[in-house]
PDB file of the backbone (N, CA, C, O) and the ligand in Angstrom, with CONECT records:
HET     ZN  A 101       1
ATOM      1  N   UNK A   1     -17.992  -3.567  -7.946  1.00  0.00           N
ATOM      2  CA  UNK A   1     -17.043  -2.624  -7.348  1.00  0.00           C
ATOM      3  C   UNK A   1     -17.683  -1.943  -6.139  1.00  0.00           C
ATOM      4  O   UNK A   1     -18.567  -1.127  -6.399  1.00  0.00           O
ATOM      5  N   UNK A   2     -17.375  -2.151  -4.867  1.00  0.00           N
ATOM      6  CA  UNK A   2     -17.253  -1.167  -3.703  1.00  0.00           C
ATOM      7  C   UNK A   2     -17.074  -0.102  -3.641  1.00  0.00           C
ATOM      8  O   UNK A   2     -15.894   0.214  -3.790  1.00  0.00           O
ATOM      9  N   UNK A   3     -17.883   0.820  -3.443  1.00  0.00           N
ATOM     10  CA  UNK A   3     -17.785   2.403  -3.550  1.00  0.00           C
ATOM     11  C   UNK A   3     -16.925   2.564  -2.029  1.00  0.00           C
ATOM     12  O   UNK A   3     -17.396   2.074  -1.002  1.00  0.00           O
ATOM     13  N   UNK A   4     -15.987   3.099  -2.035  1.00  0.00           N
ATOM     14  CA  UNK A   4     -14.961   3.584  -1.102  1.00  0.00           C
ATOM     15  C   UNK A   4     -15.062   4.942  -0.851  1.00  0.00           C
ATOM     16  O   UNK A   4     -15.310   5.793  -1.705  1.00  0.00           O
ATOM     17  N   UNK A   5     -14.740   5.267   1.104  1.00  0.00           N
ATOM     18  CA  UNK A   5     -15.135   6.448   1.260  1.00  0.00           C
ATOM     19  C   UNK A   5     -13.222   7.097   0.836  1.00  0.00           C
ATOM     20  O   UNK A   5     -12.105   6.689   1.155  1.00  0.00           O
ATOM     21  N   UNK A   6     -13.651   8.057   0.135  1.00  0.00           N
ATOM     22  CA  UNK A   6     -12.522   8.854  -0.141  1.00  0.00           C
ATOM     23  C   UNK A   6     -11.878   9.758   1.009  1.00  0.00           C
ATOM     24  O   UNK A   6     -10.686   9.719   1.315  1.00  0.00           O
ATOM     25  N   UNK A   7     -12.616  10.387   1.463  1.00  0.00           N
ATOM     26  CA  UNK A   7     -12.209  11.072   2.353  1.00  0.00           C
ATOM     27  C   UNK A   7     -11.491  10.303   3.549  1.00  0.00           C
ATOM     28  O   UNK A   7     -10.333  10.558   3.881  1.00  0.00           O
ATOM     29  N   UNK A   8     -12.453   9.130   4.297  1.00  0.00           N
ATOM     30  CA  UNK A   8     -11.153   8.670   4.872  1.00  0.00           C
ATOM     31  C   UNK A   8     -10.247   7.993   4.788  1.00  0.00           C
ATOM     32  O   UNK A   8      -9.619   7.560   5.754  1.00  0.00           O
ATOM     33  N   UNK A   9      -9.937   7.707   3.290  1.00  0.00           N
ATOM     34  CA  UNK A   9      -8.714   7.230   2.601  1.00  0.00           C
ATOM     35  C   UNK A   9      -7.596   8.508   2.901  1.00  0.00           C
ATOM     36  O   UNK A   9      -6.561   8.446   3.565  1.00  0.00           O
ATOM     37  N   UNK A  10      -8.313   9.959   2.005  1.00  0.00           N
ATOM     38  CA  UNK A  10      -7.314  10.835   1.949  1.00  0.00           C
ATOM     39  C   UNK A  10      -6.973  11.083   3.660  1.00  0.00           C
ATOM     40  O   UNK A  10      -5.832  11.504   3.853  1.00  0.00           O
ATOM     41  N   UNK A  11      -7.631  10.920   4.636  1.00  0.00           N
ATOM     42  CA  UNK A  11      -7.715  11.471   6.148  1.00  0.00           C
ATOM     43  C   UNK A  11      -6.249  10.593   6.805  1.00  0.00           C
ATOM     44  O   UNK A  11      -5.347  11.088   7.480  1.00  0.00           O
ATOM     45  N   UNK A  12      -6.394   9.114   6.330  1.00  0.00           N
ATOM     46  CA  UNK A  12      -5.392   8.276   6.861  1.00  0.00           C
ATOM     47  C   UNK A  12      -4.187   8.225   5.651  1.00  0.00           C
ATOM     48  O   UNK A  12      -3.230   7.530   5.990  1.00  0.00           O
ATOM     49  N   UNK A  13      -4.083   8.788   4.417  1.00  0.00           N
ATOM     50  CA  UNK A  13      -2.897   9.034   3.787  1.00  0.00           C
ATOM     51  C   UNK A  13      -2.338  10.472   4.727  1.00  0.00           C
ATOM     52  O   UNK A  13      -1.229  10.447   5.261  1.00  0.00           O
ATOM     53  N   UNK A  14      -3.017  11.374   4.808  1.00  0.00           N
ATOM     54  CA  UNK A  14      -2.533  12.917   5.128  1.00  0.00           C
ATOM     55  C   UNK A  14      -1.997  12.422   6.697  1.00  0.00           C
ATOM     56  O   UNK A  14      -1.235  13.191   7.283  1.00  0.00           O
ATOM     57  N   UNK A  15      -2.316  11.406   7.226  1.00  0.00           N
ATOM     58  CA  UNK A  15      -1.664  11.156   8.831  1.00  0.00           C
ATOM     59  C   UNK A  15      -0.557  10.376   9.232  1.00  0.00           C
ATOM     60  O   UNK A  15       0.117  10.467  10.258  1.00  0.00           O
ATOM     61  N   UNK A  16      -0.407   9.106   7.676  1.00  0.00           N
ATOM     62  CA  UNK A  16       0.776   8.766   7.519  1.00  0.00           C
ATOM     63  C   UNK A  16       1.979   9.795   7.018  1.00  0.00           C
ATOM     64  O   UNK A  16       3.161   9.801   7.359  1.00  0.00           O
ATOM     65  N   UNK A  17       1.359  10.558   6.203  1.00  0.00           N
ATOM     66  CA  UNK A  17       2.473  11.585   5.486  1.00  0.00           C
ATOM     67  C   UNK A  17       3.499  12.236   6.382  1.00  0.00           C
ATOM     68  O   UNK A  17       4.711  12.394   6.241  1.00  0.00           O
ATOM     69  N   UNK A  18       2.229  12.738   7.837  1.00  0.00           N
ATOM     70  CA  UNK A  18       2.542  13.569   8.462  1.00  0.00           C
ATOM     71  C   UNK A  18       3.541  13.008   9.762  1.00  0.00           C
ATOM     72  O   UNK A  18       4.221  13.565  10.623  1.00  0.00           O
ATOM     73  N   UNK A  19       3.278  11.815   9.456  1.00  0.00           N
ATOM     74  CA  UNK A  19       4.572  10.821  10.473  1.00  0.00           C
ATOM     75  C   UNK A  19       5.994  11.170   9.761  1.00  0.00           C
ATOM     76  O   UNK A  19       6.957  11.483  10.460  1.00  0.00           O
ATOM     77  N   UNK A  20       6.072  11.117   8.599  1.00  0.00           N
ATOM     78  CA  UNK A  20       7.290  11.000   7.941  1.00  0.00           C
ATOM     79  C   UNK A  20       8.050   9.915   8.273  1.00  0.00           C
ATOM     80  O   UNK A  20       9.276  10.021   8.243  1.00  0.00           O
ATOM     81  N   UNK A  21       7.400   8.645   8.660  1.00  0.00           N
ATOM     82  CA  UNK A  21       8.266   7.344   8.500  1.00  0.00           C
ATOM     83  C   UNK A  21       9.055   7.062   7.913  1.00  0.00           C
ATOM     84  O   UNK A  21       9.513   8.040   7.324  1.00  0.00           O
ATOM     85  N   UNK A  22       9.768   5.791   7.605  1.00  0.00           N
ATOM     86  CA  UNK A  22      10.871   5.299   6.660  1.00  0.00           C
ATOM     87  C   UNK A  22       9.945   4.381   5.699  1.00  0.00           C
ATOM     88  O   UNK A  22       8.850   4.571   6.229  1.00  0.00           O
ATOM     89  N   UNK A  23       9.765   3.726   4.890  1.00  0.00           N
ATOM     90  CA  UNK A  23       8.973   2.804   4.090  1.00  0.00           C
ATOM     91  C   UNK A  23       9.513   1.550   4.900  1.00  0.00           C
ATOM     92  O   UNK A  23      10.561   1.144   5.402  1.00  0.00           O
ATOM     93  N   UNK A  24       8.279   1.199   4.746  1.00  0.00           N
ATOM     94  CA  UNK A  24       7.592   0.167   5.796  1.00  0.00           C
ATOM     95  C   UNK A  24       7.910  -1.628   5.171  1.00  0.00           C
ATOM     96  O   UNK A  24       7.784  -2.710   5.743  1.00  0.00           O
ATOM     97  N   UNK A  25       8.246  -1.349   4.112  1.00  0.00           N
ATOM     98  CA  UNK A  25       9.035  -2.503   3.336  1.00  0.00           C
ATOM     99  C   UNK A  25      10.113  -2.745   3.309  1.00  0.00           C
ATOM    100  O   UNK A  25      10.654  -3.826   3.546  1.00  0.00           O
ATOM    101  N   UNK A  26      10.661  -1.566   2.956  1.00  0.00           N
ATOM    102  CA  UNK A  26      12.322  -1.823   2.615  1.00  0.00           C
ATOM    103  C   UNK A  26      13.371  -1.055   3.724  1.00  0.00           C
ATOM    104  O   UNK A  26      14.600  -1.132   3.692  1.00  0.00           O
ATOM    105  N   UNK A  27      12.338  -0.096   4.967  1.00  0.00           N
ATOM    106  CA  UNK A  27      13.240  -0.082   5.616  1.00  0.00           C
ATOM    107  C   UNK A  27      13.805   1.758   5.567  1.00  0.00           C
ATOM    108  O   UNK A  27      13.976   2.539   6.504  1.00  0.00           O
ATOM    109  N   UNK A  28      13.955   1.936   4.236  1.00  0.00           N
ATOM    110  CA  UNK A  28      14.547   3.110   3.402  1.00  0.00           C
ATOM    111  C   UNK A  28      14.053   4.379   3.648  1.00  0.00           C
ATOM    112  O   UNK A  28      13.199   4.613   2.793  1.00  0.00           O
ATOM    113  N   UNK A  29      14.207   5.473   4.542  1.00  0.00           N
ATOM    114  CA  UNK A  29      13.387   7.022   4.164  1.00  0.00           C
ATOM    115  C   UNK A  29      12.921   7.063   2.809  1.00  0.00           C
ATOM    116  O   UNK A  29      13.282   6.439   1.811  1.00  0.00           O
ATOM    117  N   UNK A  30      11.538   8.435   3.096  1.00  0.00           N
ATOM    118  CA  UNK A  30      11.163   8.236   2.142  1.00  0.00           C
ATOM    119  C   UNK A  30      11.038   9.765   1.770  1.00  0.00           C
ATOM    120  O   UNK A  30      10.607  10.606   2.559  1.00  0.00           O
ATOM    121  N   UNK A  31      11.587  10.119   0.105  1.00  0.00           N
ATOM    122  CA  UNK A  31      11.267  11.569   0.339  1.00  0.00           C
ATOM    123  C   UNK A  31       9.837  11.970   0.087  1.00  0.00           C
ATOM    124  O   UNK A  31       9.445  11.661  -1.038  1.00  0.00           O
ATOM    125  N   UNK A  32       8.963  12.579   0.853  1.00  0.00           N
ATOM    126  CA  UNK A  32       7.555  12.957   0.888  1.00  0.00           C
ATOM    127  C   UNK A  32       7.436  13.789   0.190  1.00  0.00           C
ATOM    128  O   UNK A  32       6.257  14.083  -0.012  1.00  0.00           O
ATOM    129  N   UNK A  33       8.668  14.778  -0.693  1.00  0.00           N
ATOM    130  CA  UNK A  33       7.986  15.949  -1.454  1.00  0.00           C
ATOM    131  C   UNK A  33       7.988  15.308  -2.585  1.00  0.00           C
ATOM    132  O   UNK A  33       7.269  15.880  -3.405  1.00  0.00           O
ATOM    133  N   UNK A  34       8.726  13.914  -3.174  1.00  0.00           N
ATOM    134  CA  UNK A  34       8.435  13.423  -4.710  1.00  0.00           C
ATOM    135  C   UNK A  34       6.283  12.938  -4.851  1.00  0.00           C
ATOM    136  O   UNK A  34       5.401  12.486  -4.122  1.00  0.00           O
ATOM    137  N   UNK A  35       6.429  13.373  -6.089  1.00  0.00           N
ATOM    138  CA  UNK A  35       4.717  12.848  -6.865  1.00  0.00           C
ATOM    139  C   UNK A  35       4.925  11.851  -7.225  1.00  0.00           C
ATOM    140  O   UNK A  35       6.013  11.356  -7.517  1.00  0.00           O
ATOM    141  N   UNK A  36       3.305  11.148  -7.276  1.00  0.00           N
ATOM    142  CA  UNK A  36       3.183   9.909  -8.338  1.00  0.00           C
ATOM    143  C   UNK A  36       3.274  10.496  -9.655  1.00  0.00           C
ATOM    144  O   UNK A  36       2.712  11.522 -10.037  1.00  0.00           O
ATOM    145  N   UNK A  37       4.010   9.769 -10.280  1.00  0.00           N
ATOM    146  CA  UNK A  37       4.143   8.127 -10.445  1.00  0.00           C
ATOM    147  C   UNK A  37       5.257   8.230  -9.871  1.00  0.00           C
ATOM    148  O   UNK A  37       5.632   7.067 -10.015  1.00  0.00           O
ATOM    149  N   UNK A  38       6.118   8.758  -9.302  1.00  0.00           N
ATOM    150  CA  UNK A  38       7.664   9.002  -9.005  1.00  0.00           C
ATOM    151  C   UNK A  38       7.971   7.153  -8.349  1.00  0.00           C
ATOM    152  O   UNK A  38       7.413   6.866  -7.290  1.00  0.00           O
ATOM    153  N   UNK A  39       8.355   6.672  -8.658  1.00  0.00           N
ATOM    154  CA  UNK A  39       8.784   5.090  -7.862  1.00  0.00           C
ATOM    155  C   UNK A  39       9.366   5.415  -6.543  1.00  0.00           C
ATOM    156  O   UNK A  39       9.009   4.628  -5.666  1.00  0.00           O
ATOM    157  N   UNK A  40      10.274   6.488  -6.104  1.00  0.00           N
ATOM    158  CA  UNK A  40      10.359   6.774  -4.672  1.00  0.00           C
ATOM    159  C   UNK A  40       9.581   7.337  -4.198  1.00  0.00           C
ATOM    160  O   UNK A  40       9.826   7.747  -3.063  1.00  0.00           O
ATOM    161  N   UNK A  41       8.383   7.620  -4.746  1.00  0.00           N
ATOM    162  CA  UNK A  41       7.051   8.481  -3.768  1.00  0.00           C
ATOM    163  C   UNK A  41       6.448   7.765  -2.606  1.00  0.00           C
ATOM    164  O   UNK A  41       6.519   6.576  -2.295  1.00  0.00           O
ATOM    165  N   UNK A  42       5.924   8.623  -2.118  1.00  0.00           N
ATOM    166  CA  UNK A  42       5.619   8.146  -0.857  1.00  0.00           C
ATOM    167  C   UNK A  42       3.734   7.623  -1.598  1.00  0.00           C
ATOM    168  O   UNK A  42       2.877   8.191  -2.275  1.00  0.00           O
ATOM    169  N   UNK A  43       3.857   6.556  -1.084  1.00  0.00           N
ATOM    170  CA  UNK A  43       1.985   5.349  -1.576  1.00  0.00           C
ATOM    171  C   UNK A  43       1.715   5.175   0.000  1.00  0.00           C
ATOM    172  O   UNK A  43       2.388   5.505   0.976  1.00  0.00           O
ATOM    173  N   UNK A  44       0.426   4.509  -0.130  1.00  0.00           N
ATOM    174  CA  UNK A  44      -0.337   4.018   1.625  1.00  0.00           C
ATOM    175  C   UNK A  44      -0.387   2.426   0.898  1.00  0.00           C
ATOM    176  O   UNK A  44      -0.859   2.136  -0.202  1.00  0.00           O
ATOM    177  N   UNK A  45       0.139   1.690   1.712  1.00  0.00           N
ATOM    178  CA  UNK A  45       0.452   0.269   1.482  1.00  0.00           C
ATOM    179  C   UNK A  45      -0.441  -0.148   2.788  1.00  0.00           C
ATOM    180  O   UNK A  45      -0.443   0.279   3.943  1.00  0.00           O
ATOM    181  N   UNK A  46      -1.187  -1.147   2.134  1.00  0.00           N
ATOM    182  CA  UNK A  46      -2.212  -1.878   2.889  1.00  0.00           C
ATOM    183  C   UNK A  46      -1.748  -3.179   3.540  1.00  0.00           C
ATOM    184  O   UNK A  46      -2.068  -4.208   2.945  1.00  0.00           O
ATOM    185  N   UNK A  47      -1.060  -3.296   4.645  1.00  0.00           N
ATOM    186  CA  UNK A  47      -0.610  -4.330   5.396  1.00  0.00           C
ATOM    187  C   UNK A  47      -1.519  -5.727   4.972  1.00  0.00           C
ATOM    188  O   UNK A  47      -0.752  -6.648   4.690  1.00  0.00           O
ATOM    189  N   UNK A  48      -2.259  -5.921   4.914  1.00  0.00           N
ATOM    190  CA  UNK A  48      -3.208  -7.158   4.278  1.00  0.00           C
ATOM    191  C   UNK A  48      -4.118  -6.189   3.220  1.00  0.00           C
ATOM    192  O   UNK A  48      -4.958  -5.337   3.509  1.00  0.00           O
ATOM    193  N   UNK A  49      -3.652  -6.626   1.922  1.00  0.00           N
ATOM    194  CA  UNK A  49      -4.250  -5.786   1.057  1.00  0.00           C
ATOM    195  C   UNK A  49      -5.947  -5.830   0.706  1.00  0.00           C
ATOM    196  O   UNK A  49      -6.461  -6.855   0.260  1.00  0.00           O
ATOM    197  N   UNK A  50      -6.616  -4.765   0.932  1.00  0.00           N
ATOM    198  CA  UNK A  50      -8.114  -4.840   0.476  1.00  0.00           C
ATOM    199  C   UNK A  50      -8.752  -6.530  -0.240  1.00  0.00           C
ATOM    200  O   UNK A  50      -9.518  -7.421   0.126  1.00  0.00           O
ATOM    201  N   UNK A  51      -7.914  -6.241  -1.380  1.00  0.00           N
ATOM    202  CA  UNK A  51      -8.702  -7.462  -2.074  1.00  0.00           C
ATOM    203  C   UNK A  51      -8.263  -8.833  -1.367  1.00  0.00           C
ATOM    204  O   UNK A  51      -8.482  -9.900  -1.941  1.00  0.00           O
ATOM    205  N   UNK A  52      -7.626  -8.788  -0.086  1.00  0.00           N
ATOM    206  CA  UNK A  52      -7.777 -10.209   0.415  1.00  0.00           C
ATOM    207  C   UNK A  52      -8.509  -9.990   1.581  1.00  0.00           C
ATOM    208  O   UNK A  52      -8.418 -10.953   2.341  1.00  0.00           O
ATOM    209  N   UNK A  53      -9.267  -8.995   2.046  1.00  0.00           N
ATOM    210  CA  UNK A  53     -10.102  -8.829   3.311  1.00  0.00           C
ATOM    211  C   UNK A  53      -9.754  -7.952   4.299  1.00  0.00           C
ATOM    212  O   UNK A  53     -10.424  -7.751   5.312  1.00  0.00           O
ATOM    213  N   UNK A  54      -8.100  -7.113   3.855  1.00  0.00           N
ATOM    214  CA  UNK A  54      -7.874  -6.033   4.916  1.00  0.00           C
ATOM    215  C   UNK A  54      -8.592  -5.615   4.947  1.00  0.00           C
ATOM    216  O   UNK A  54      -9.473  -5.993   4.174  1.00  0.00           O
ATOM    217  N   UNK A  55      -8.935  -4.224   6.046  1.00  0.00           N
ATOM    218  CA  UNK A  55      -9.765  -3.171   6.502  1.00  0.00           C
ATOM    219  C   UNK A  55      -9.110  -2.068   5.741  1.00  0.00           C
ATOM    220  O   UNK A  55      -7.908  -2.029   5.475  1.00  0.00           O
ATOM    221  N   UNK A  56      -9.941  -1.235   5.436  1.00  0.00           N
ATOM    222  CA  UNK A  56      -9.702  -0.073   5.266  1.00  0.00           C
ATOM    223  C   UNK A  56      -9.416   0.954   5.587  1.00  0.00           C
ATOM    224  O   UNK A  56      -9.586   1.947   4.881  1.00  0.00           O
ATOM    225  N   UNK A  57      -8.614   0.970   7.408  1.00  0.00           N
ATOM    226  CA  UNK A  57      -8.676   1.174   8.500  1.00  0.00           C
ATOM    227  C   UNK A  57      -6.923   1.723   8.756  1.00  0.00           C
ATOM    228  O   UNK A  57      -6.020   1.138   8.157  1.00  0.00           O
ATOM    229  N   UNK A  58      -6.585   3.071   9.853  1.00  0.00           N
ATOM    230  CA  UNK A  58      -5.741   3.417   9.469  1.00  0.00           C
ATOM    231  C   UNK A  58      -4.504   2.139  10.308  1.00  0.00           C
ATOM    232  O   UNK A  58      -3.288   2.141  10.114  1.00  0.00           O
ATOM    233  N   UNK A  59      -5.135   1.327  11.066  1.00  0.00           N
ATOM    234  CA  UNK A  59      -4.543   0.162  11.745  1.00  0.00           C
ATOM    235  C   UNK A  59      -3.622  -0.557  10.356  1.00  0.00           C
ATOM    236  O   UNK A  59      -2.429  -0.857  10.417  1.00  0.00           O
ATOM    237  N   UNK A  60      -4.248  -0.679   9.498  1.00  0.00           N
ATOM    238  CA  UNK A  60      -4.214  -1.796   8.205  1.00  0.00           C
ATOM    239  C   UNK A  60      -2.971  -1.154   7.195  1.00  0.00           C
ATOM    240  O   UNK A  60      -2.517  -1.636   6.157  1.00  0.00           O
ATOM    241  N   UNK A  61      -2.608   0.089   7.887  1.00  0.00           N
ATOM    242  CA  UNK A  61      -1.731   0.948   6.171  1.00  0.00           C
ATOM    243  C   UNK A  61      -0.288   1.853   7.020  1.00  0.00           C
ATOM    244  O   UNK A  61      -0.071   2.643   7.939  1.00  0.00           O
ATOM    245  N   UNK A  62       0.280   1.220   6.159  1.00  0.00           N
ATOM    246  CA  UNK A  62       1.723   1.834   6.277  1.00  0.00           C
ATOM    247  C   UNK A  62       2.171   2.684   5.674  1.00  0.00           C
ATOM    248  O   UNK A  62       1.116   3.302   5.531  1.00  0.00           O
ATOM    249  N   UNK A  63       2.999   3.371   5.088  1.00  0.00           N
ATOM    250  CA  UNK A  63       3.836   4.218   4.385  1.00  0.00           C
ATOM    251  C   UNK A  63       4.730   3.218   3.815  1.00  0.00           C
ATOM    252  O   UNK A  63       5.067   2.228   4.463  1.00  0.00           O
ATOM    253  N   UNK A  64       5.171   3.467   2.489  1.00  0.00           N
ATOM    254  CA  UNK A  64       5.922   2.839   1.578  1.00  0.00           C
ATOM    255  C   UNK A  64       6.629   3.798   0.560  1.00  0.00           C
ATOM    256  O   UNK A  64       6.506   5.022   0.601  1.00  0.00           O
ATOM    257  N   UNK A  65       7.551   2.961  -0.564  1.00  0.00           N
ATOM    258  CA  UNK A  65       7.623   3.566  -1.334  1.00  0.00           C
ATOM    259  C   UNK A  65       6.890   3.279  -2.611  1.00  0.00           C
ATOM    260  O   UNK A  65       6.433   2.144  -2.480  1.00  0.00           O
ATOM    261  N   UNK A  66       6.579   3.737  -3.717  1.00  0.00           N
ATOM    262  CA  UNK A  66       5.287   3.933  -5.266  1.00  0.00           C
ATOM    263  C   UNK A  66       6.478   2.178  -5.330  1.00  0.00           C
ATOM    264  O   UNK A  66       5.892   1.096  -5.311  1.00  0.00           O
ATOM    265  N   UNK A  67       8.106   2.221  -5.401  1.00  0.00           N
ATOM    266  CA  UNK A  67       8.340   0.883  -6.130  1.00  0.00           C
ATOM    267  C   UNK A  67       8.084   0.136  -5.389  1.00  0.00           C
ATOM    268  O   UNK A  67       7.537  -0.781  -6.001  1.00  0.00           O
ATOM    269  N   UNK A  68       8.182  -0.305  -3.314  1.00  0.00           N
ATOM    270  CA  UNK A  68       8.329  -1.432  -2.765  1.00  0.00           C
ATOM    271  C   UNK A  68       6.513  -1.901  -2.865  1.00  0.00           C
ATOM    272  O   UNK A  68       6.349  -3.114  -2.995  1.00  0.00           O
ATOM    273  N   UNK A  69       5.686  -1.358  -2.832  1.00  0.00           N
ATOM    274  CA  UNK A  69       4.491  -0.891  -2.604  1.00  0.00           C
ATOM    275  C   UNK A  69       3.623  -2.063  -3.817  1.00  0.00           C
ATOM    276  O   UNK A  69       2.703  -2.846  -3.583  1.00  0.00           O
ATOM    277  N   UNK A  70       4.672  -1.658  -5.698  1.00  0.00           N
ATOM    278  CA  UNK A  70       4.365  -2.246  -6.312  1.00  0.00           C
ATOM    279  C   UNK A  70       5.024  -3.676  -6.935  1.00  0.00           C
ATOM    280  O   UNK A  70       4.572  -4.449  -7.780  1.00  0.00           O
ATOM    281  N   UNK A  71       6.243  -3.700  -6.185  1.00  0.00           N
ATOM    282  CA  UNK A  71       6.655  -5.233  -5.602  1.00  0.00           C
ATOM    283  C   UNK A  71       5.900  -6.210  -5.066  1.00  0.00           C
ATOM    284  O   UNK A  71       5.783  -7.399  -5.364  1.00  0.00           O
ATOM    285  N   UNK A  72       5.306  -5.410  -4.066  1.00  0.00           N
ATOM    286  CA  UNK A  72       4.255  -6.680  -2.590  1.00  0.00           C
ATOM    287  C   UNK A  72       3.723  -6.702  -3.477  1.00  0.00           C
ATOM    288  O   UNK A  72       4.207  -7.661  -4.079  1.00  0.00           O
ATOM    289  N   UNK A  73       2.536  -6.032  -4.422  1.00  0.00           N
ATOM    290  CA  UNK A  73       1.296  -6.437  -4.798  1.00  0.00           C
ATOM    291  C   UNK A  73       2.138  -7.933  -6.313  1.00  0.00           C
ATOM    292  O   UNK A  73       1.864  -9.049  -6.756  1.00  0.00           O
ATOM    293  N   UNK A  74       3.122  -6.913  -6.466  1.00  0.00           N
ATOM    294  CA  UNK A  74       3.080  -7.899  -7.724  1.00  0.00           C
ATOM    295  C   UNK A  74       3.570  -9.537  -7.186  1.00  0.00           C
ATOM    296  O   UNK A  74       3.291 -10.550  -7.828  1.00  0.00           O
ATOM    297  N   UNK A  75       4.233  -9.533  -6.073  1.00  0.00           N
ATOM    298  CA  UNK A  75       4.273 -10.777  -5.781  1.00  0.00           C
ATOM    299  C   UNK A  75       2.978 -11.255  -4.929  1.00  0.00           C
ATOM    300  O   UNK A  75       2.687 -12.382  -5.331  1.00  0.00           O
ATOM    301  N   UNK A  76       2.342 -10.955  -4.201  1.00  0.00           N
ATOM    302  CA  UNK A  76       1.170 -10.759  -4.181  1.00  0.00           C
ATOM    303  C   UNK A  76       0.097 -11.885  -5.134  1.00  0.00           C
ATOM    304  O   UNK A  76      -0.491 -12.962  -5.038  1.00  0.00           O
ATOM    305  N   UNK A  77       0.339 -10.805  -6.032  1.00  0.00           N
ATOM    306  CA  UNK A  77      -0.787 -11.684  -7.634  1.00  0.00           C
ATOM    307  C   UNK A  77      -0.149 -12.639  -8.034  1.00  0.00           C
ATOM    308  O   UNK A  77      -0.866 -13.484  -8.570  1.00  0.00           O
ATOM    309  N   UNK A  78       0.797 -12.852  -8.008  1.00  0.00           N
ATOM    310  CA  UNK A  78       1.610 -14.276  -8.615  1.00  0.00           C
ATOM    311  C   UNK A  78       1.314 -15.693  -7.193  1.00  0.00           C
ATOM    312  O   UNK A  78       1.241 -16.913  -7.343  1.00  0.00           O
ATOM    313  N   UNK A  79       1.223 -14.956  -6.067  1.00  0.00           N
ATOM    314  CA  UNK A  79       0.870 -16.285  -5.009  1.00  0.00           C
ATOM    315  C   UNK A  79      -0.407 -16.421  -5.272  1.00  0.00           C
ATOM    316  O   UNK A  79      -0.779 -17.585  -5.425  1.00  0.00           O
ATOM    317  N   UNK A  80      -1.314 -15.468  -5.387  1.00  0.00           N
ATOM    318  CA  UNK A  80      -2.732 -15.867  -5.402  1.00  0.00           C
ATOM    319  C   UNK A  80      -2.901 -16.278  -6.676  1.00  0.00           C
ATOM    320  O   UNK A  80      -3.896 -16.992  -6.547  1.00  0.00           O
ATOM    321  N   UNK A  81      -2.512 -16.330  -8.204  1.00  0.00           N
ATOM    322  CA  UNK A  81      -2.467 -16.787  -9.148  1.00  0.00           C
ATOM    323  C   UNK A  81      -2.108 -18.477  -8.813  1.00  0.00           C
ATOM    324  O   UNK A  81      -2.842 -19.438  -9.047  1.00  0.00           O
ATOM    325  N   UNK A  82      -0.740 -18.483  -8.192  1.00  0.00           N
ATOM    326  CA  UNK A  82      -0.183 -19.936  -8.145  1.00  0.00           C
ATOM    327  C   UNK A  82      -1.303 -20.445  -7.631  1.00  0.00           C
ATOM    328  O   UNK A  82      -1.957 -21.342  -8.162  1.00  0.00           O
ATOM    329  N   UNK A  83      -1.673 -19.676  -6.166  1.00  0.00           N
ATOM    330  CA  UNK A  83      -2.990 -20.689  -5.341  1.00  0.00           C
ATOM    331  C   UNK A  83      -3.913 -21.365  -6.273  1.00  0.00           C
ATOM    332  O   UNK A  83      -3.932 -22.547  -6.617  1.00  0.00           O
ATOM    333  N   UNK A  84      -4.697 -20.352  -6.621  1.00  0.00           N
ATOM    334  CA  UNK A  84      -5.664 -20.476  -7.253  1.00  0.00           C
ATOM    335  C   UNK A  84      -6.041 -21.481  -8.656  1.00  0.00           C
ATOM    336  O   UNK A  84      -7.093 -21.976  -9.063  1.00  0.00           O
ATOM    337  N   UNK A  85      -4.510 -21.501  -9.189  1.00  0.00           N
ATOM    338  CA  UNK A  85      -4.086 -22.129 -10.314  1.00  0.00           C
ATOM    339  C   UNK A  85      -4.254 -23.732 -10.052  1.00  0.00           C
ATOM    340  O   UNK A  85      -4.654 -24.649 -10.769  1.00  0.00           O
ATOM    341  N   UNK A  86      -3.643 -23.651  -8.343  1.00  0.00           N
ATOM    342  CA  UNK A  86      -3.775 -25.122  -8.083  1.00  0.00           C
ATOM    343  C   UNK A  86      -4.789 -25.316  -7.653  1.00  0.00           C
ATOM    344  O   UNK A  86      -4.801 -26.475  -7.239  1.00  0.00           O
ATOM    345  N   UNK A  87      -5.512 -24.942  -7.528  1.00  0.00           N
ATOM    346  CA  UNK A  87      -6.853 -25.451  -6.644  1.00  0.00           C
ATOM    347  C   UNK A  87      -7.924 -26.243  -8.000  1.00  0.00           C
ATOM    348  O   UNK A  87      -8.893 -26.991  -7.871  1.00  0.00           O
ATOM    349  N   UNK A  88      -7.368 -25.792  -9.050  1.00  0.00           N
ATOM    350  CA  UNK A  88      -7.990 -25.738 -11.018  1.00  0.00           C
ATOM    351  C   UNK A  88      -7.311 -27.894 -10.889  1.00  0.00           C
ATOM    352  O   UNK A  88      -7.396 -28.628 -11.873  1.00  0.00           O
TER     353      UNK A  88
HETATM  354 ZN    ZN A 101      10.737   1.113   0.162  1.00  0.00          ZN2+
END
C-alpha cells in the first residue's frame, strides 16, 4: 500500500467543491451540502482511476456523484476482471 499525501487530496477535493460543478458523469447538479454515504453526495472521481496509473493530480479528478462515481469503478472492475480473466 502507497502512503498518500492527504492533505493534497483534501486541497484538490476543497477546490472541486468550491467550483460547484454538475457531476462529471451523468451530467446532473450536484447538491454539495449532502454527506457520505449519501449516493447524491458530492465524491472526487479520478478521470483514469489511481489503480490503473492516474495521477493523483488535480488535472486527473472531477466532481461526481457518491452513485455515478460508484458505477465507473464498478464497471471498471468487471473490464479489468474480464481482461485479466482472458489473458488466464
Ligand atoms: Zn452523477
Amino acid at each position: 500500500m502507497v502512503a498518500r499525501n492527504t492533505t493534497i487530496r483534501d486541497r484538490h477535493r476543497a477546490t472541486l467543491r468550491a467550483k460547484k460543478l454538475p457531476c462529471a458523469i451523468c451530467g446532473e447538479p450536484i447538491d454539495y451540502t449532502l454527506r457520505w454515504p449519501d449516493l447524491d453526495c458530492f465524491v472526487v472521481d479520478h478521470i483514469v482511476p489511481v489503480d490503473l496509473g492516474g495521477a493523483d493530480t488535480i488535472d486527473n479528478k472531477q466532481p461526481a456523484h457518491h452513485r455515478c462515481n460508484r458505477e465507473k469503478a464498478n464497471k471498471l472492475e468487471s473490464s479489468i476482471l474480464r481482461r485479466s480473466g482472458s489473458l488466464r
